[in-house]
Backbone bond lengths (Angstrom), bond angles and torsions (degrees), N, CA, C in turn:
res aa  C-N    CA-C-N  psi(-1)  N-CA   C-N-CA  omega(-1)  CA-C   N-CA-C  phi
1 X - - - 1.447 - - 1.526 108.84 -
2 X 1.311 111.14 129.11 1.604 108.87 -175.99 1.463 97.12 -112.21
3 X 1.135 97.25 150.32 2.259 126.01 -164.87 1.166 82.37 -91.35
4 X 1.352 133.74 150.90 1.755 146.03 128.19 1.414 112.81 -105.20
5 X 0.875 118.00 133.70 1.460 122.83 -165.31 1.801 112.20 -146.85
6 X 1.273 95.58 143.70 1.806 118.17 -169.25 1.824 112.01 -94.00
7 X 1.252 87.42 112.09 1.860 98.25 -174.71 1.349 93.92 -84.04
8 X 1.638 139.93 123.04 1.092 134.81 -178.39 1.559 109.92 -145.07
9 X 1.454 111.09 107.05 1.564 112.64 -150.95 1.848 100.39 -104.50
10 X 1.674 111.21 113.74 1.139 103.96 171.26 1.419 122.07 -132.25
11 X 1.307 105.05 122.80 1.519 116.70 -160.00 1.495 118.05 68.47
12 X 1.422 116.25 -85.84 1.511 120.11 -179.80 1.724 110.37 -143.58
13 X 1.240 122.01 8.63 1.292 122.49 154.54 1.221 114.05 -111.83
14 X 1.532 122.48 146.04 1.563 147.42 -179.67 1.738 97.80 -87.80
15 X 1.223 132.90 138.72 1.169 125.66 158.80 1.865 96.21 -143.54
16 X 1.537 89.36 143.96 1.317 101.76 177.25 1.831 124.80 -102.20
17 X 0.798 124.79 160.17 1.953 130.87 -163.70 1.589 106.23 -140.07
18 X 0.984 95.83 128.82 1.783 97.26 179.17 2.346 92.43 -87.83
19 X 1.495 99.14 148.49 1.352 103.15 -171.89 1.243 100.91 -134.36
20 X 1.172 128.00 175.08 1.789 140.60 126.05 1.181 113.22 -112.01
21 X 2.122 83.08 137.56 1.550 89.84 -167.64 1.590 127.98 -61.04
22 X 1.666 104.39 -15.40 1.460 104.42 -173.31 1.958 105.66 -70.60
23 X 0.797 106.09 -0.28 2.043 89.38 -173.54 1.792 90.77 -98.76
24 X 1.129 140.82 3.95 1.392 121.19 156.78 1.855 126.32 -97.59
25 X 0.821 110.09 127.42 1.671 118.29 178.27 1.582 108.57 -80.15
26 X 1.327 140.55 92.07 1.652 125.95 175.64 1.965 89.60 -168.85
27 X 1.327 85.80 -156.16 1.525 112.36 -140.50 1.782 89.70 -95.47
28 X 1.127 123.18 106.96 1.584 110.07 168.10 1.597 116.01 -129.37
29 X 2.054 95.97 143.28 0.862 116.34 -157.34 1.840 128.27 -152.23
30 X 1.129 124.89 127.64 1.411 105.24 -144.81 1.612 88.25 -96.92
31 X 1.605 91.28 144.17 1.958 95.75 172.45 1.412 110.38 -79.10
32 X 0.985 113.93 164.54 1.684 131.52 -175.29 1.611 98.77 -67.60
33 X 1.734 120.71 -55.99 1.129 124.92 -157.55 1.319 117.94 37.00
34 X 1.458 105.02 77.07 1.661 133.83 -173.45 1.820 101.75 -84.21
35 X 1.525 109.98 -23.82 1.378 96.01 -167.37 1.729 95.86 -124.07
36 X 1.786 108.07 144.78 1.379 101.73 -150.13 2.196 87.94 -92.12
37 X 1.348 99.02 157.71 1.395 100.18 -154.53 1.728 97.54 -142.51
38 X 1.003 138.05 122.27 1.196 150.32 163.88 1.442 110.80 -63.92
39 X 1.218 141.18 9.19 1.757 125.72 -167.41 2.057 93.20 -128.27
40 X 0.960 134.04 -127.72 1.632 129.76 -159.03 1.920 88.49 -103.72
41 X 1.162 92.26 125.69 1.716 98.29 168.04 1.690 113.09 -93.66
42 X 1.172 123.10 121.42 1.340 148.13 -162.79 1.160 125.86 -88.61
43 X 1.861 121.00 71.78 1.435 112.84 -157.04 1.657 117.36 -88.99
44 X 1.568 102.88 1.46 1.586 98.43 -173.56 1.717 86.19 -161.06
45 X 1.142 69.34 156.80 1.955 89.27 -177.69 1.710 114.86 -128.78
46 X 1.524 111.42 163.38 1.656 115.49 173.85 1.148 97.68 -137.15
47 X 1.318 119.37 118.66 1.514 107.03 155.16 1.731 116.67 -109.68
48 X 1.044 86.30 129.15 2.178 86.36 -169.31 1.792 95.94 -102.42
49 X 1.143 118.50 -19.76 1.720 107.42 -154.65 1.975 85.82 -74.67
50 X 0.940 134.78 136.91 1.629 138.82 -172.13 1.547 94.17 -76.07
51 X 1.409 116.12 -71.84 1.879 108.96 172.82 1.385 103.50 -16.83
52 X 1.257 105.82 -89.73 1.509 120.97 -155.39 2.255 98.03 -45.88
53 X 1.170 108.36 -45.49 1.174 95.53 -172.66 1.641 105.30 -65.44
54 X 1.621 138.99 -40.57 1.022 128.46 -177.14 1.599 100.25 -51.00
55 X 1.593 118.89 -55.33 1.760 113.95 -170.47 1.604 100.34 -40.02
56 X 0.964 139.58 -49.67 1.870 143.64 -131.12 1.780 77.26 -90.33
57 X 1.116 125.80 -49.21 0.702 102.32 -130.44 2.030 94.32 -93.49
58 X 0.944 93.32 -40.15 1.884 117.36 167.01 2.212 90.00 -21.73
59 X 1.430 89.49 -72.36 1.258 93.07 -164.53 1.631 118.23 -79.08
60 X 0.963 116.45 -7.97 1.314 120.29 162.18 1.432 123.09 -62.58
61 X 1.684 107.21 -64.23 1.577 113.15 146.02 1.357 141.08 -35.78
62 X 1.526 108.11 -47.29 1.246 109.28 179.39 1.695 104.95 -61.17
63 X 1.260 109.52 -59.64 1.168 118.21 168.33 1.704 130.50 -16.81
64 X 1.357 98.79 -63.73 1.914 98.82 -178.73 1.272 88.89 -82.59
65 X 1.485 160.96 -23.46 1.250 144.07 179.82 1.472 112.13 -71.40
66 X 1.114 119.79 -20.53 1.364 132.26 178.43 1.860 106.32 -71.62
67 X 1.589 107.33 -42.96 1.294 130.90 -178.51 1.227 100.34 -48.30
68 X 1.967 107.51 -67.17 1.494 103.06 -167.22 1.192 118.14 -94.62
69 X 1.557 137.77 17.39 1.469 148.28 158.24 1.942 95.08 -71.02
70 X 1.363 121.49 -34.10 1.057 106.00 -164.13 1.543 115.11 -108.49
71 X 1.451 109.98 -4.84 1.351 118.78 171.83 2.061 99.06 -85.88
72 X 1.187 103.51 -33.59 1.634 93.09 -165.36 1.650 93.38 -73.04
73 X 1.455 118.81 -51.94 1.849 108.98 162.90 1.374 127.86 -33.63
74 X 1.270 116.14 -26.38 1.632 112.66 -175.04 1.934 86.14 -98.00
75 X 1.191 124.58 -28.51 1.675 110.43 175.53 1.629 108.86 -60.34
76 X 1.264 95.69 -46.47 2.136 106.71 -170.37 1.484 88.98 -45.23
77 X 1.657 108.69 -79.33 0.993 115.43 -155.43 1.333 137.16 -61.58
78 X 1.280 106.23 -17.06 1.222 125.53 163.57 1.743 133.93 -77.22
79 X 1.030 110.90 9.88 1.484 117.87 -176.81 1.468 138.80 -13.98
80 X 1.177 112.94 -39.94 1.412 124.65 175.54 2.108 113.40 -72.46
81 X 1.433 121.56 -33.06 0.817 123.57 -177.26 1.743 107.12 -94.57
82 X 1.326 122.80 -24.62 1.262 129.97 -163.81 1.670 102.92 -68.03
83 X 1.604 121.48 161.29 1.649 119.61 -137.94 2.264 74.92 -168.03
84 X 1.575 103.47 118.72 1.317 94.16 141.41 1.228 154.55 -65.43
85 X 1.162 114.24 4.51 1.135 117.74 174.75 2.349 112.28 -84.70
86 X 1.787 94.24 -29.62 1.482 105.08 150.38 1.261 122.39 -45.18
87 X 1.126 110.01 -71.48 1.478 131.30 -163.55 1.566 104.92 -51.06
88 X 1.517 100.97 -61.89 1.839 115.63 174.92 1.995 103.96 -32.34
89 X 1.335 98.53 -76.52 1.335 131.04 179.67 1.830 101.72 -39.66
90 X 0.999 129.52 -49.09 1.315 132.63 166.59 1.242 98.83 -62.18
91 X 1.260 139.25 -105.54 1.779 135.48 -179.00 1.640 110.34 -23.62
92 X 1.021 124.51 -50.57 1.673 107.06 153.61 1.204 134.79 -38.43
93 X 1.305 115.76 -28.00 1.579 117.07 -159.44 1.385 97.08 -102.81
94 X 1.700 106.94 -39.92 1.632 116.91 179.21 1.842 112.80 -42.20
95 X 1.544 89.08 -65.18 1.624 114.63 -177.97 1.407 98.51 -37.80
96 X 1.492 124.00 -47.59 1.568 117.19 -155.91 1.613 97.18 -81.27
97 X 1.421 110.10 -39.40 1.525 91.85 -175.06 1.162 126.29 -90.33
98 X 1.373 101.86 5.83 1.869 106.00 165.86 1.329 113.42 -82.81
99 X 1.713 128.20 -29.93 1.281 120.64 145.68 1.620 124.51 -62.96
100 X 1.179 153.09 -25.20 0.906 146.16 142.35 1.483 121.15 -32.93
101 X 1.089 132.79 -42.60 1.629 147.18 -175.52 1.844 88.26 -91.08
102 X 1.393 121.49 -77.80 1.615 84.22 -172.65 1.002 116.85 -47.87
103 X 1.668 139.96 -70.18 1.020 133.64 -151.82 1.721 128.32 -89.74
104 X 1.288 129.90 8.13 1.368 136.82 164.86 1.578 105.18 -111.57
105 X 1.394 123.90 -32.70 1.582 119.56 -158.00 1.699 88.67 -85.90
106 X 1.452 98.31 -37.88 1.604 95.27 -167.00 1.551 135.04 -25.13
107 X 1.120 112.27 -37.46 1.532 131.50 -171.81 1.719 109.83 -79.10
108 X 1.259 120.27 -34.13 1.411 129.54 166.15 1.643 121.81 -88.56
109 X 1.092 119.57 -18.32 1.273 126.44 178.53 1.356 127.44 -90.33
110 X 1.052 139.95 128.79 1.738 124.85 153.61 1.705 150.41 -40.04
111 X 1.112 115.57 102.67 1.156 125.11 -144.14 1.468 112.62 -29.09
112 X 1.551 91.04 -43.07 2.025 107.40 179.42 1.515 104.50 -67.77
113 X 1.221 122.78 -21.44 1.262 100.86 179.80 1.465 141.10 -113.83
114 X 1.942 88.04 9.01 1.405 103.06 153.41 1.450 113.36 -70.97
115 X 1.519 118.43 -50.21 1.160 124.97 -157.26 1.685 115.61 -70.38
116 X 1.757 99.36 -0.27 1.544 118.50 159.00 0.961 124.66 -44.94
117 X 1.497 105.46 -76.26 1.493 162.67 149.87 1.453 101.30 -7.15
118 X 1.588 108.41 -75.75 1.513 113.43 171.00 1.095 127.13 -35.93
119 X 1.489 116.76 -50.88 1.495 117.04 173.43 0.995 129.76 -112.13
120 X 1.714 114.18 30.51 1.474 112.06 129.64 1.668 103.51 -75.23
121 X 0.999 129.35 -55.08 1.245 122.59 175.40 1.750 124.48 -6.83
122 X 1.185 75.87 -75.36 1.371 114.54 -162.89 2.113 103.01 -50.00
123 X 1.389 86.95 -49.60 1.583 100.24 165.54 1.684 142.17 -50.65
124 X 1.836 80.50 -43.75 1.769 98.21 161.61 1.584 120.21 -79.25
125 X 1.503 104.36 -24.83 1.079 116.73 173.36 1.802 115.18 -54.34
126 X 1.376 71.40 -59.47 2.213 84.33 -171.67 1.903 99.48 -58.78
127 X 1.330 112.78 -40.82 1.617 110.67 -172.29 1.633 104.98 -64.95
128 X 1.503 108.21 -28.88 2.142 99.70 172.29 1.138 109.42 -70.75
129 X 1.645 136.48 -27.78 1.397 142.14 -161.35 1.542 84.33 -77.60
130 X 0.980 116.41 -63.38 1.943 126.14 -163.00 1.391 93.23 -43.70
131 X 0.850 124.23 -58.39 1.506 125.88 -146.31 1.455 97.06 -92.12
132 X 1.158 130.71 -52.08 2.040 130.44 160.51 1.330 99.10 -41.65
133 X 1.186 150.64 -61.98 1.711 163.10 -163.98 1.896 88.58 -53.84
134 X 1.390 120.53 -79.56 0.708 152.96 175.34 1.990 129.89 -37.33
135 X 1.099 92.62 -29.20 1.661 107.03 176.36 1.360 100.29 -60.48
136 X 1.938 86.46 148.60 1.954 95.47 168.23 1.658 86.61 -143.38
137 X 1.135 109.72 131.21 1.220 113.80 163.65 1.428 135.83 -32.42
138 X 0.794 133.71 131.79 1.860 124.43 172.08 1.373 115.09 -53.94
139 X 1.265 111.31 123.02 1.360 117.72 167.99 1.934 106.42 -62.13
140 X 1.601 90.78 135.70 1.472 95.58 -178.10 2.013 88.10 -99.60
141 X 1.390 104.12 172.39 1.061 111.08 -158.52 1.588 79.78 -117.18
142 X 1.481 106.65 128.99 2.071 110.20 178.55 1.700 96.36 -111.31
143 X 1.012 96.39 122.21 1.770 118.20 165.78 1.853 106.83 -64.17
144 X 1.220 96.18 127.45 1.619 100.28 -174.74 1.294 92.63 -122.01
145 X 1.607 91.90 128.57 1.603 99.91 -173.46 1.365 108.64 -110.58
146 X 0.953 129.97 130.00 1.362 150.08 -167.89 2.128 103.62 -93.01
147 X 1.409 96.70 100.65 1.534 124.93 172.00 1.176 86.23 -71.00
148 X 1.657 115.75 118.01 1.685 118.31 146.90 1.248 101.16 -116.54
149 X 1.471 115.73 109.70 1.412 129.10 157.42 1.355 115.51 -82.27
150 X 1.444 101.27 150.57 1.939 91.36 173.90 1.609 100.26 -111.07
151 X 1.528 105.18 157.51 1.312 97.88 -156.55 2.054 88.86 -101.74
152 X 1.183 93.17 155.69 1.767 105.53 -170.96 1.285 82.55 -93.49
153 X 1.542 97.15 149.16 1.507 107.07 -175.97 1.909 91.67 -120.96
Protein backbone atom coordinates (compact mmCIF):
# COMPACT_ATOMS: atom_id res chain seq x y z
CA UNK A 1 0.00 0.00 0.00
CA UNK A 2 1.56 3.30 -0.97
CA UNK A 3 0.91 6.65 1.47
CA UNK A 4 0.43 10.05 -0.52
CA UNK A 5 1.00 12.62 1.61
CA UNK A 6 0.57 16.67 1.81
CA UNK A 7 3.79 18.86 2.37
CA UNK A 8 2.17 21.93 3.94
CA UNK A 9 4.70 24.59 5.07
CA UNK A 10 3.59 27.06 7.80
CA UNK A 11 5.80 29.59 9.01
CA UNK A 12 8.74 27.31 10.14
CA UNK A 13 7.23 23.88 10.66
CA UNK A 14 6.57 21.26 7.75
CA UNK A 15 3.59 19.09 8.62
CA UNK A 16 2.53 16.26 6.62
CA UNK A 17 -1.44 14.93 5.66
CA UNK A 18 -2.23 11.68 4.28
CA UNK A 19 -4.55 12.53 0.85
CA UNK A 20 -6.15 10.99 -2.25
CA UNK A 21 -4.89 11.87 -5.23
CA UNK A 22 -8.32 12.29 -6.85
CA UNK A 23 -9.59 15.56 -4.65
CA UNK A 24 -6.71 17.76 -6.24
CA UNK A 25 -7.15 19.45 -9.75
CA UNK A 26 -3.30 20.53 -11.12
CA UNK A 27 -0.49 19.61 -13.23
CA UNK A 28 1.16 16.07 -12.51
CA UNK A 29 4.43 15.03 -13.11
CA UNK A 30 7.15 12.65 -12.12
CA UNK A 31 10.75 14.12 -11.20
CA UNK A 32 13.73 12.58 -12.76
CA UNK A 33 15.46 12.25 -9.25
CA UNK A 34 18.90 12.36 -10.97
CA UNK A 35 20.64 12.71 -7.59
CA UNK A 36 20.58 9.61 -5.23
CA UNK A 37 19.09 10.90 -1.79
CA UNK A 38 18.55 9.10 1.46
CA UNK A 39 15.26 11.08 2.85
CA UNK A 40 11.44 10.25 0.91
CA UNK A 41 11.92 9.44 -2.86
CA UNK A 42 9.28 11.35 -4.92
CA UNK A 43 7.60 9.35 -7.65
CA UNK A 44 4.74 11.71 -8.68
CA UNK A 45 3.98 15.18 -8.09
CA UNK A 46 0.74 17.85 -7.96
CA UNK A 47 1.10 21.11 -8.57
CA UNK A 48 -2.31 23.03 -7.92
CA UNK A 49 -0.89 26.73 -7.26
CA UNK A 50 -1.64 27.93 -11.35
CA UNK A 51 1.58 30.55 -11.11
CA UNK A 52 3.82 28.04 -10.07
CA UNK A 53 2.38 25.58 -12.67
CA UNK A 54 2.70 28.23 -15.60
CA UNK A 55 6.73 28.71 -14.21
CA UNK A 56 7.34 24.58 -14.49
CA UNK A 57 6.01 24.60 -17.21
CA UNK A 58 7.53 27.88 -19.25
CA UNK A 59 10.81 26.26 -18.49
CA UNK A 60 10.28 22.89 -19.19
CA UNK A 61 9.18 23.91 -22.72
CA UNK A 62 11.49 26.36 -23.25
CA UNK A 63 13.87 23.88 -22.45
CA UNK A 64 13.22 20.83 -25.04
CA UNK A 65 12.64 23.59 -27.69
CA UNK A 66 15.97 24.77 -27.06
CA UNK A 67 16.96 20.86 -27.49
CA UNK A 68 15.39 20.67 -30.87
CA UNK A 69 16.39 24.29 -32.27
CA UNK A 70 19.82 22.93 -31.55
CA UNK A 71 19.75 19.40 -32.72
CA UNK A 72 18.00 20.53 -36.15
CA UNK A 73 21.26 23.26 -36.34
CA UNK A 74 23.76 20.56 -35.90
CA UNK A 75 21.47 18.53 -38.88
CA UNK A 76 21.59 21.96 -41.28
CA UNK A 77 24.90 22.37 -40.59
CA UNK A 78 26.16 19.37 -40.84
CA UNK A 79 25.34 18.13 -44.30
CA UNK A 80 27.71 15.66 -45.34
CA UNK A 81 27.01 13.28 -42.36
CA UNK A 82 23.17 13.97 -42.12
CA UNK A 83 20.84 10.59 -43.18
CA UNK A 84 16.89 10.84 -43.72
CA UNK A 85 16.04 8.68 -41.74
CA UNK A 86 17.46 11.66 -38.92
CA UNK A 87 15.76 14.23 -40.37
CA UNK A 88 12.30 12.01 -40.67
CA UNK A 89 12.88 10.99 -36.96
CA UNK A 90 13.38 14.68 -35.93
CA UNK A 91 9.95 15.91 -37.67
CA UNK A 92 8.40 12.96 -35.91
CA UNK A 93 9.40 13.82 -32.63
CA UNK A 94 8.72 17.66 -33.40
CA UNK A 95 5.04 16.82 -34.65
CA UNK A 96 4.47 14.79 -31.36
CA UNK A 97 5.53 17.45 -29.10
CA UNK A 98 3.75 20.16 -30.69
CA UNK A 99 0.66 18.07 -30.00
CA UNK A 100 1.60 17.50 -26.60
CA UNK A 101 1.87 21.42 -25.89
CA UNK A 102 -1.47 22.12 -27.68
CA UNK A 103 -3.32 19.60 -26.31
CA UNK A 104 -2.12 18.67 -22.54
CA UNK A 105 -0.27 22.16 -21.71
CA UNK A 106 -3.30 23.91 -23.05
CA UNK A 107 -5.38 24.18 -19.95
CA UNK A 108 -2.46 25.76 -17.79
CA UNK A 109 -1.04 28.03 -20.21
CA UNK A 110 -2.05 31.29 -21.90
CA UNK A 111 -3.72 31.19 -24.93
CA UNK A 112 -1.12 33.83 -26.56
CA UNK A 113 1.49 31.97 -25.46
CA UNK A 114 0.79 28.75 -26.74
CA UNK A 115 0.02 30.17 -29.97
CA UNK A 116 3.84 31.48 -29.62
CA UNK A 117 4.93 28.26 -29.06
CA UNK A 118 3.05 27.05 -32.16
CA UNK A 119 4.86 29.08 -34.38
CA UNK A 120 8.01 28.54 -33.27
CA UNK A 121 6.99 25.16 -33.95
CA UNK A 122 5.68 25.48 -36.85
CA UNK A 123 9.00 27.23 -38.12
CA UNK A 124 11.28 24.33 -37.07
CA UNK A 125 8.81 22.36 -38.45
CA UNK A 126 8.83 23.98 -42.05
CA UNK A 127 13.01 24.11 -41.80
CA UNK A 128 12.86 19.77 -41.39
CA UNK A 129 10.39 19.70 -44.44
CA UNK A 130 13.02 22.02 -46.45
CA UNK A 131 15.76 20.13 -45.84
CA UNK A 132 13.79 16.30 -46.19
CA UNK A 133 12.26 17.98 -49.65
CA UNK A 134 15.61 18.98 -50.36
CA UNK A 135 18.17 16.07 -49.61
CA UNK A 136 20.59 14.48 -52.17
CA UNK A 137 22.27 11.66 -51.15
CA UNK A 138 26.05 11.55 -50.60
CA UNK A 139 28.00 10.90 -53.35
CA UNK A 140 29.88 7.62 -52.70
CA UNK A 141 33.29 7.79 -54.07
CA UNK A 142 33.72 4.57 -56.99
CA UNK A 143 37.29 3.25 -57.24
CA UNK A 144 38.25 2.96 -60.94
CA UNK A 145 40.28 0.23 -61.53
CA UNK A 146 42.60 0.39 -64.10
CA UNK A 147 42.71 -3.14 -66.40
CA UNK A 148 46.35 -3.44 -67.58
CA UNK A 149 46.29 -5.99 -70.16
CA UNK A 150 49.36 -6.78 -72.08
CA UNK A 151 48.84 -6.76 -75.55
CA UNK A 152 49.93 -10.27 -77.46
CA UNK A 153 52.02 -9.56 -80.12
Amino acid sequence: MTKNYLLVKEKFSIETTTFNNEDFDGFKFKPLNRVKYDGIVVNEMILIKPSFIEKVLKKKIKRKLESYLQYIISIIDNEEDSDITGLRSALNDLTRYKDIVNYRYQKYLDEKYINLLLKKMALLEHELKLKIIHYKEPKKEVKVEENNHRRRR
